[in-house]
mmCIF file as gemmi writes it, N, C-alpha and C atoms, coordinates in Angstrom:
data_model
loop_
_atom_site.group_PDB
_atom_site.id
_atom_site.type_symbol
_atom_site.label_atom_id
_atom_site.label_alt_id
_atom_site.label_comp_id
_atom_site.label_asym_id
_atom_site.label_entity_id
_atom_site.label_seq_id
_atom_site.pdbx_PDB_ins_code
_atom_site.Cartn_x
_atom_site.Cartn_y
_atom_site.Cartn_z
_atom_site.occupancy
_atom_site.B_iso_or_equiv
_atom_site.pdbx_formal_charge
_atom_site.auth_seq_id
_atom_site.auth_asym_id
_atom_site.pdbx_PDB_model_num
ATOM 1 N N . UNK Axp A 1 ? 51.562 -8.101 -13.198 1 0 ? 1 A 1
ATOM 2 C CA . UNK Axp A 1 ? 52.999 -8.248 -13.289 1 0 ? 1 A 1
ATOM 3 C C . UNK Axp A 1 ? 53.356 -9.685 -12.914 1 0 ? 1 A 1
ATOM 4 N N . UNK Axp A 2 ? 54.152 -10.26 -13.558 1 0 ? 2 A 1
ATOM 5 C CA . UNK Axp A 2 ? 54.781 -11.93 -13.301 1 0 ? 2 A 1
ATOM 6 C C . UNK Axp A 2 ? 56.313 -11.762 -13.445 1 0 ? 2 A 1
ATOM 7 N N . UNK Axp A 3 ? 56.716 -12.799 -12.702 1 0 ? 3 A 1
ATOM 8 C CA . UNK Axp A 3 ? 57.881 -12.962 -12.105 1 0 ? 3 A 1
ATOM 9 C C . UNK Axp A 3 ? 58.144 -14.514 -12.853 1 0 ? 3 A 1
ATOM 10 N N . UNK Axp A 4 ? 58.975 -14.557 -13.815 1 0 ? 4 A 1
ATOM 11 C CA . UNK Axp A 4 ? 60.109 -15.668 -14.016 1 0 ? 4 A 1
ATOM 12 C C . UNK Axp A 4 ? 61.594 -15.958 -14.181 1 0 ? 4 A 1
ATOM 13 N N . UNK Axp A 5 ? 61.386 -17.461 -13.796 1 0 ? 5 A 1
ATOM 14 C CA . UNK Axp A 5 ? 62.894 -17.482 -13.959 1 0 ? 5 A 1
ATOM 15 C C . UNK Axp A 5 ? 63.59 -18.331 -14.621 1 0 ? 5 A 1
ATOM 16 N N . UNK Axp A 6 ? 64.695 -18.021 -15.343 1 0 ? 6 A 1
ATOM 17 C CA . UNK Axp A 6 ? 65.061 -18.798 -16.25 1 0 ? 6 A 1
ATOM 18 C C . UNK Axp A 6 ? 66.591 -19.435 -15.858 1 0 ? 6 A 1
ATOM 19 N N . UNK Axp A 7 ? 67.055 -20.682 -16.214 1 0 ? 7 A 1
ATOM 20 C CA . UNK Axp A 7 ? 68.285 -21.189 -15.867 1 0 ? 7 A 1
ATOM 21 C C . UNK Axp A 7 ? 69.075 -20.873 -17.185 1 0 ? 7 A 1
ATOM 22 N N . UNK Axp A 8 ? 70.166 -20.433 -17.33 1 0 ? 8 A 1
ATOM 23 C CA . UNK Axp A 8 ? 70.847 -20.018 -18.488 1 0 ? 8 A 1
ATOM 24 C C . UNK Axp A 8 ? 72.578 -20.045 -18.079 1 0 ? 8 A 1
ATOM 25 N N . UNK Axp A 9 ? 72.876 -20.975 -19.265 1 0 ? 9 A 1
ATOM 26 C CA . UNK Axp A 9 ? 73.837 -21.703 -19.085 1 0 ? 9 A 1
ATOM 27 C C . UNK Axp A 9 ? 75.007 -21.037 -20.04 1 0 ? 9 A 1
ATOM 28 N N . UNK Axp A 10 ? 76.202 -20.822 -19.985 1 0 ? 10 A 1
ATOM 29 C CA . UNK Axp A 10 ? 77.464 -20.178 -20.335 1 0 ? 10 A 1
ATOM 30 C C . UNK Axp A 10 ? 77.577 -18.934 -19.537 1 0 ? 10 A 1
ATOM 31 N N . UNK Axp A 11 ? 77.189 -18.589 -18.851 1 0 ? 11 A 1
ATOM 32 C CA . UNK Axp A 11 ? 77.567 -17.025 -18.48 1 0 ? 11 A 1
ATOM 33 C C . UNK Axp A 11 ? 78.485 -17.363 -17.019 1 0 ? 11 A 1
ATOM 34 N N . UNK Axp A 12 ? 79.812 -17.039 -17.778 1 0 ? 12 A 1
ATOM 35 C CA . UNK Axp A 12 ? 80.775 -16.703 -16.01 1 0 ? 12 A 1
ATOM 36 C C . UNK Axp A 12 ? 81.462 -15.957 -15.519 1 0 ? 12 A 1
ATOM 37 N N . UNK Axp A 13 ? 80.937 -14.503 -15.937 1 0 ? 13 A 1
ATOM 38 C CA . UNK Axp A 13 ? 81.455 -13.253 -15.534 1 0 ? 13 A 1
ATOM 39 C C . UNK Axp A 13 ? 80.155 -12.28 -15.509 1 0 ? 13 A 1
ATOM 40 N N . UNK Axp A 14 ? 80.752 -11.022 -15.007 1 0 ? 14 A 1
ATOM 41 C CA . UNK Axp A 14 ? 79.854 -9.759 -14.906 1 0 ? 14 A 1
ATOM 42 C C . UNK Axp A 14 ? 79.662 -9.514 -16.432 1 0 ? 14 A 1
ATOM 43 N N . UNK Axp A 15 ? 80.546 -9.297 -17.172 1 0 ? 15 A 1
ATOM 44 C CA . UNK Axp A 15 ? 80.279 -9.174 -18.596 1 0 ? 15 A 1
ATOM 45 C C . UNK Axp A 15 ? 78.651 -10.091 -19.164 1 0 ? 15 A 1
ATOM 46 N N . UNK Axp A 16 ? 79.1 -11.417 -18.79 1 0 ? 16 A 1
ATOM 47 C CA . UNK Axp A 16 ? 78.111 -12.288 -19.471 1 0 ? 16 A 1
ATOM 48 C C . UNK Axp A 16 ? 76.591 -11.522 -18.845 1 0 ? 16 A 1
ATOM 49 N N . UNK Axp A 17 ? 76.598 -11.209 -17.238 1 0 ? 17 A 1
ATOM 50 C CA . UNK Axp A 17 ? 75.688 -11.215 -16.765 1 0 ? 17 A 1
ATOM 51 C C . UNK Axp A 17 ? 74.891 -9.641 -17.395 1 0 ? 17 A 1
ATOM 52 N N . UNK Axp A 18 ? 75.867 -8.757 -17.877 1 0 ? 18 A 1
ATOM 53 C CA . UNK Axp A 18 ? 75.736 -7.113 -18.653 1 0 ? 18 A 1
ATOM 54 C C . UNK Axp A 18 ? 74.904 -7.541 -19.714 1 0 ? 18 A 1
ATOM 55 N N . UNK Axp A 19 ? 75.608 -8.56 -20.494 1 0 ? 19 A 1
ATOM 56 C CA . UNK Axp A 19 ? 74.916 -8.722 -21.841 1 0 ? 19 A 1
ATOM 57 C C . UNK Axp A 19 ? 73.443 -9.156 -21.799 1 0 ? 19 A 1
ATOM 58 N N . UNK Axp A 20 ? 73.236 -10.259 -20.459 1 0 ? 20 A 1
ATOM 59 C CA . UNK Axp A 20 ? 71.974 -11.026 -20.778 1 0 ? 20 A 1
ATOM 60 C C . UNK Axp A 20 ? 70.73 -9.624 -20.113 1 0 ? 20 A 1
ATOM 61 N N . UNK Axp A 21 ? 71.398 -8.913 -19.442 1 0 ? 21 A 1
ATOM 62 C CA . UNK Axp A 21 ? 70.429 -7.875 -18.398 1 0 ? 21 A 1
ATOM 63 C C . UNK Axp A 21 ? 70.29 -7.177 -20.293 1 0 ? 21 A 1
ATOM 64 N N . UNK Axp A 22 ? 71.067 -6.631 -20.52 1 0 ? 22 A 1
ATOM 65 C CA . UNK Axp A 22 ? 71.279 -5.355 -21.446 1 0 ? 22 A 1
ATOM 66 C C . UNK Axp A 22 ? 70.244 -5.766 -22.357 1 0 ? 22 A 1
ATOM 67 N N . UNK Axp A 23 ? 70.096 -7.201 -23.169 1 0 ? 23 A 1
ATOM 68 C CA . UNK Axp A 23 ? 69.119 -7.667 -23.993 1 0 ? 23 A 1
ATOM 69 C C . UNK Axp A 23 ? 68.058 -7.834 -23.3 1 0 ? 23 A 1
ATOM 70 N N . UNK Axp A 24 ? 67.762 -8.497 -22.399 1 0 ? 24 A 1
ATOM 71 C CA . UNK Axp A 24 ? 66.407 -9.029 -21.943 1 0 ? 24 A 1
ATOM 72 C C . UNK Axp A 24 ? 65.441 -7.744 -21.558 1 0 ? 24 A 1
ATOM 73 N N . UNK Axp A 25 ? 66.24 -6.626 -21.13 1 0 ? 25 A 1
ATOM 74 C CA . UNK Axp A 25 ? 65.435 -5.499 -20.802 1 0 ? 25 A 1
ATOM 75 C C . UNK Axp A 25 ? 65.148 -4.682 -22.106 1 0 ? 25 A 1
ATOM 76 N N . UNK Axp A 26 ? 65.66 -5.034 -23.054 1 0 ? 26 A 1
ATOM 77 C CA . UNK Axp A 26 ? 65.197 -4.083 -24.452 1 0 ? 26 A 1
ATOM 78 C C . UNK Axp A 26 ? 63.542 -4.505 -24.971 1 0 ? 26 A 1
ATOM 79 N N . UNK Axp A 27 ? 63.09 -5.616 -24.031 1 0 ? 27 A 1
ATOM 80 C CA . UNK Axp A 27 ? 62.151 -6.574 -24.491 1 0 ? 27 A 1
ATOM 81 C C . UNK Axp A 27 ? 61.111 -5.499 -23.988 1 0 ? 27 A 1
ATOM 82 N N . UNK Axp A 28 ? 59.517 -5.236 -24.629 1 0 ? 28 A 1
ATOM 83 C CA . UNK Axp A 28 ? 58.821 -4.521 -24.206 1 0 ? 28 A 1
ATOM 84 C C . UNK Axp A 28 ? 58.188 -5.207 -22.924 1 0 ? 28 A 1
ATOM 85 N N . UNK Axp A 29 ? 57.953 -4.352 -22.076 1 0 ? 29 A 1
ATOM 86 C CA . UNK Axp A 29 ? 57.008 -4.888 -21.03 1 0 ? 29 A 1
ATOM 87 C C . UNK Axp A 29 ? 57.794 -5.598 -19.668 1 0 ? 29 A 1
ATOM 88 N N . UNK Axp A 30 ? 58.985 -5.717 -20.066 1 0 ? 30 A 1
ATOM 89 C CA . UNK Axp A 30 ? 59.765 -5.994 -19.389 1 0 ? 30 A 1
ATOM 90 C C . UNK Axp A 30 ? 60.038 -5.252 -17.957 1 0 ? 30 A 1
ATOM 91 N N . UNK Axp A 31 ? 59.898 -5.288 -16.416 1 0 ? 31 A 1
ATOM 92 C CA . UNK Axp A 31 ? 59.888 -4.277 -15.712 1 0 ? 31 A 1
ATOM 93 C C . UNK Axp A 31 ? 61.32 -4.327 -14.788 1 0 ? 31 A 1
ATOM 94 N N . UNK Axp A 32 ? 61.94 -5.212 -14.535 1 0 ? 32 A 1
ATOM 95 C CA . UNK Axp A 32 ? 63.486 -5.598 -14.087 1 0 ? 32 A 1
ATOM 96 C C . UNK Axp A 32 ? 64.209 -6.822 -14.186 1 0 ? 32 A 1
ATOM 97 N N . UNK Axp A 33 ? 65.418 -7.619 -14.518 1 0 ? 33 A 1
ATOM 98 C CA . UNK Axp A 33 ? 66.072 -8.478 -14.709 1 0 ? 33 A 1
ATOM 99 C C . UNK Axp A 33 ? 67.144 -8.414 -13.788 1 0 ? 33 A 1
ATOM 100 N N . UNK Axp A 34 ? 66.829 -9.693 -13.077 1 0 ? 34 A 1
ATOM 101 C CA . UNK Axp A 34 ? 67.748 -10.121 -11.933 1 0 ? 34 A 1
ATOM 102 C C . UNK Axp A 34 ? 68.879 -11.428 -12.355 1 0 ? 34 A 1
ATOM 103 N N . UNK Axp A 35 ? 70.269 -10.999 -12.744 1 0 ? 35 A 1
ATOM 104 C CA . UNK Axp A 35 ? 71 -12.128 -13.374 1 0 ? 35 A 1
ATOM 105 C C . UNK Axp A 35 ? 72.068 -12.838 -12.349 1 0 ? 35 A 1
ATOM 106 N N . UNK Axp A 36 ? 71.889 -13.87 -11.78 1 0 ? 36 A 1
ATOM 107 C CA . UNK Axp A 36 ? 73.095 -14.498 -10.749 1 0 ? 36 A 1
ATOM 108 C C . UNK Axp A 36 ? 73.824 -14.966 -11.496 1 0 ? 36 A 1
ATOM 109 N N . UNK Axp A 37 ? 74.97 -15.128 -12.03 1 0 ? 37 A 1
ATOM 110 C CA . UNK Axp A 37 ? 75.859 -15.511 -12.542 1 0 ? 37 A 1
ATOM 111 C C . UNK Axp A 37 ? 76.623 -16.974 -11.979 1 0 ? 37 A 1
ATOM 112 N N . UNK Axp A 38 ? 76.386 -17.142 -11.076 1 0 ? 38 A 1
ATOM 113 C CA . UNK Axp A 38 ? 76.982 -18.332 -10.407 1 0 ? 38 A 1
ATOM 114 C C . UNK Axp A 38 ? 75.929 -19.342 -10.075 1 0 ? 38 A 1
ATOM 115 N N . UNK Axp A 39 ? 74.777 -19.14 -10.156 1 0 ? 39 A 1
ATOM 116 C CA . UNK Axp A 39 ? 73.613 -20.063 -10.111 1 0 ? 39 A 1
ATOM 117 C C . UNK Axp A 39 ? 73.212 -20.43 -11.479 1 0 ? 39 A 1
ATOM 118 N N . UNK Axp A 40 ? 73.806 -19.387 -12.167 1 0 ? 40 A 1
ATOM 119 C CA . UNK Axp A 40 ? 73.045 -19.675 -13.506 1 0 ? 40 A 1
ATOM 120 C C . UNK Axp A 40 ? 71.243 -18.962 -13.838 1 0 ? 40 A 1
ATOM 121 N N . UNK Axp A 41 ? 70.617 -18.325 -13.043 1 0 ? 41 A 1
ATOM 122 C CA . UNK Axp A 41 ? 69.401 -18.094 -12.627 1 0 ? 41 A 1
ATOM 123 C C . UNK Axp A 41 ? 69.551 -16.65 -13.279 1 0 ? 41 A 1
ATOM 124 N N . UNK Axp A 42 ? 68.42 -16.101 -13.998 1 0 ? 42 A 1
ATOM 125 C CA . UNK Axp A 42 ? 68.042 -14.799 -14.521 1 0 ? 42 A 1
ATOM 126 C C . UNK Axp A 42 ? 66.349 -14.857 -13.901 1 0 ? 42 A 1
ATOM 127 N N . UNK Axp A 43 ? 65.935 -13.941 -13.191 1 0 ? 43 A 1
ATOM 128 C CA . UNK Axp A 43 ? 64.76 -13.593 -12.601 1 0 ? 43 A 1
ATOM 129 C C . UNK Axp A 43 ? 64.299 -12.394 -13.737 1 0 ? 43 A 1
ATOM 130 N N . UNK Axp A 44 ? 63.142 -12.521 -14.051 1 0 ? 44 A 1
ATOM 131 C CA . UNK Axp A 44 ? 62.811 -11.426 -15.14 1 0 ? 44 A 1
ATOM 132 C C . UNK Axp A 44 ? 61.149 -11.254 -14.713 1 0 ? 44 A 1
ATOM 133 N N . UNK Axp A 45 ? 60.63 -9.803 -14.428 1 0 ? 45 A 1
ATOM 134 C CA . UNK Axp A 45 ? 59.553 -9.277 -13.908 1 0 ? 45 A 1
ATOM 135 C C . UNK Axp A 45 ? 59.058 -8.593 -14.815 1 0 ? 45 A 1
ATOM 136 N N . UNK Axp A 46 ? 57.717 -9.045 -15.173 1 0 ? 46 A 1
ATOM 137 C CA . UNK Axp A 46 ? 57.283 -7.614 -16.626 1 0 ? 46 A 1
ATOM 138 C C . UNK Axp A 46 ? 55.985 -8.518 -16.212 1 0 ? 46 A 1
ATOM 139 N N . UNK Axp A 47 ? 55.006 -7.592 -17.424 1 0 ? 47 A 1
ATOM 140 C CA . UNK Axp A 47 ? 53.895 -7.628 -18.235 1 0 ? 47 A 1
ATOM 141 C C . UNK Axp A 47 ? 53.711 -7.986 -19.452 1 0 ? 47 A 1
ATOM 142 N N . UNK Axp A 48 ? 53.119 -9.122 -20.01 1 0 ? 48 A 1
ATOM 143 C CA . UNK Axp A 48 ? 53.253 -9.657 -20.926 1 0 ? 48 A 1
ATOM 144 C C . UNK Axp A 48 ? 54.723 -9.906 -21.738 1 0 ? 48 A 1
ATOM 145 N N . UNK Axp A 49 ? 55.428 -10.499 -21.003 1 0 ? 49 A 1
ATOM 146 C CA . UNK Axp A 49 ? 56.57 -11.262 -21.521 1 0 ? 49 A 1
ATOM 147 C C . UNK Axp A 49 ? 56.494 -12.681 -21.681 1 0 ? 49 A 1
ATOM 148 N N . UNK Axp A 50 ? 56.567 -13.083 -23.282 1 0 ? 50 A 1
ATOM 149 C CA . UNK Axp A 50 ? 56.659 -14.384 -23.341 1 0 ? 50 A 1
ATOM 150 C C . UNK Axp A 50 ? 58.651 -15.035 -22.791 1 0 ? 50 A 1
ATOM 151 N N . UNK Axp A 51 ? 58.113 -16.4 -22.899 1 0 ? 51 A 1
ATOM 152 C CA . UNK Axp A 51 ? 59.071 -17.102 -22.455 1 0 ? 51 A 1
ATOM 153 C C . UNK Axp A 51 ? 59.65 -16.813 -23.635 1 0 ? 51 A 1
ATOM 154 N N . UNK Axp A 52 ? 59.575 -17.115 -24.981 1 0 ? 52 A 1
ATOM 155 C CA . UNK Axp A 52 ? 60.016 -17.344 -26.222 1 0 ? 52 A 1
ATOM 156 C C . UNK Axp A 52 ? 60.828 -16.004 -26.548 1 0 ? 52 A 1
ATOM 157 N N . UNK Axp A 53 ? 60.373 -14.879 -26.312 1 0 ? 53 A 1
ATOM 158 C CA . UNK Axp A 53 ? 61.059 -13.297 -25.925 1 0 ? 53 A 1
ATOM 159 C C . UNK Axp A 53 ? 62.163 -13.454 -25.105 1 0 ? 53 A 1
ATOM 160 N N . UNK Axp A 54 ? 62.143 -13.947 -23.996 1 0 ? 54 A 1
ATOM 161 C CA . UNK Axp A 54 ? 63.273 -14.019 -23.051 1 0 ? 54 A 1
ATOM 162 C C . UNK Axp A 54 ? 64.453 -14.948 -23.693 1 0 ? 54 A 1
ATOM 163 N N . UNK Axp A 55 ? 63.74 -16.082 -24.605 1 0 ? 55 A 1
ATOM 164 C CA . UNK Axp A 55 ? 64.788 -17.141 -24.6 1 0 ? 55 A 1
ATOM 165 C C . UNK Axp A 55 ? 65.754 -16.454 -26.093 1 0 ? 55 A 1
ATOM 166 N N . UNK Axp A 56 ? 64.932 -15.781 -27.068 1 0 ? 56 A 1
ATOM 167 C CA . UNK Axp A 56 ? 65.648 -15.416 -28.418 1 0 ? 56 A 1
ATOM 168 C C . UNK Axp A 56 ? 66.835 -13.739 -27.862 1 0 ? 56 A 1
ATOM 169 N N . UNK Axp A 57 ? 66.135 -13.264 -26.698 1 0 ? 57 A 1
ATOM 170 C CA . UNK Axp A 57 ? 67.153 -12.212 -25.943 1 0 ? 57 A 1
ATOM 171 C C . UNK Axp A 57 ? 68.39 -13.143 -25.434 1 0 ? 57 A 1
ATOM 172 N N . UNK Axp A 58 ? 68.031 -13.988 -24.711 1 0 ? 58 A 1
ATOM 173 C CA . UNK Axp A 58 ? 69.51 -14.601 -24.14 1 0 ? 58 A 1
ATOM 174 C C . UNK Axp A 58 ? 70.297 -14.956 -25.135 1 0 ? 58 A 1
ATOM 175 N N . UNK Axp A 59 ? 69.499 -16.026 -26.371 1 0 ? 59 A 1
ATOM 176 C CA . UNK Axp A 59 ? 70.27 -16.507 -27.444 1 0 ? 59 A 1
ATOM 177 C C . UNK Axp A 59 ? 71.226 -15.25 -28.079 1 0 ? 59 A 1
ATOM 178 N N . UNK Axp A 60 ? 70.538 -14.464 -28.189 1 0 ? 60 A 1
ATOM 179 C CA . UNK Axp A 60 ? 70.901 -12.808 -29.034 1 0 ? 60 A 1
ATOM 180 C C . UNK Axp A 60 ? 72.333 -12.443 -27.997 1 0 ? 60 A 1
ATOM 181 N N . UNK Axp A 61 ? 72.251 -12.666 -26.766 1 0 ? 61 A 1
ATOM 182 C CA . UNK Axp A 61 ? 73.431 -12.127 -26.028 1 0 ? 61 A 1
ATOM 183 C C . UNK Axp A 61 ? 74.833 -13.12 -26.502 1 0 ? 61 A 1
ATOM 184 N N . UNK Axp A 62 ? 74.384 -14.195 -26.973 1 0 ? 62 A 1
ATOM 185 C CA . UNK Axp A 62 ? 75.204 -15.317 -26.689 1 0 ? 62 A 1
ATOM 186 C C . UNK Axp A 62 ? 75.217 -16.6 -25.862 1 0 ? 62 A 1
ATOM 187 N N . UNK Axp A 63 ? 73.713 -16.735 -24.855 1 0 ? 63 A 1
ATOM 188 C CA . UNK Axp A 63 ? 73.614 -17.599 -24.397 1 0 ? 63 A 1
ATOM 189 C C . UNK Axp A 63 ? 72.649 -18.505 -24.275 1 0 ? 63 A 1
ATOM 190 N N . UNK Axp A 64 ? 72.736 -19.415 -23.838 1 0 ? 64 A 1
ATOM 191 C CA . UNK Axp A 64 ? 70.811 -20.348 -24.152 1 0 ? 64 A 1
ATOM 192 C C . UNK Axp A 64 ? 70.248 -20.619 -22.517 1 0 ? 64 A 1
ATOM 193 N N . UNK Axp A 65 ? 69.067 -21.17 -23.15 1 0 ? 65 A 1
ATOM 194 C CA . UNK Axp A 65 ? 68.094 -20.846 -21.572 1 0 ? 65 A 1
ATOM 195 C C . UNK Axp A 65 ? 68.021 -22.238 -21.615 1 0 ? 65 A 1
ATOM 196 N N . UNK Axp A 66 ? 67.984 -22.966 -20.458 1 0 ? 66 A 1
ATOM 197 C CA . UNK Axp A 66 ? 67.927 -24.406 -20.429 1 0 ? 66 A 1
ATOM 198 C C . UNK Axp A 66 ? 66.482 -25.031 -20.663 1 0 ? 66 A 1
């Protein structure tokens, strides 16, 4: 299991933070998504999750990964 984290930029509400959890966890292998909204910081814990998975989920919500 690995632990990353990504900086992701537009999100400034609970909404934003619903959308990026709601996508990033549809991702297989994925085991929990931690989204701070005011840091900008999404923590994402799985098994075989590429970065490139995480970054086309955020894009998909509406937002980009720095």
């Amino acid at each position: 299991m690995a632990t990353n984290t990504y900086d992701v930029t537009g999100m400034t509400c609970g909404h934003c933070a619903q959308a990026v959890t709601t996508e990033i966890s549809a991702i297989t292998g994925v085991e929990s998504v931690d989204v701070d909204v005011e840091s900008g910081r999404v923590v994402v814990v799985g098994t075989d999750v590429t970065d490139d998975a995480v970054r086309a989920a955020v894009e998909e919500a509406g937002y980009a990964v720095v």
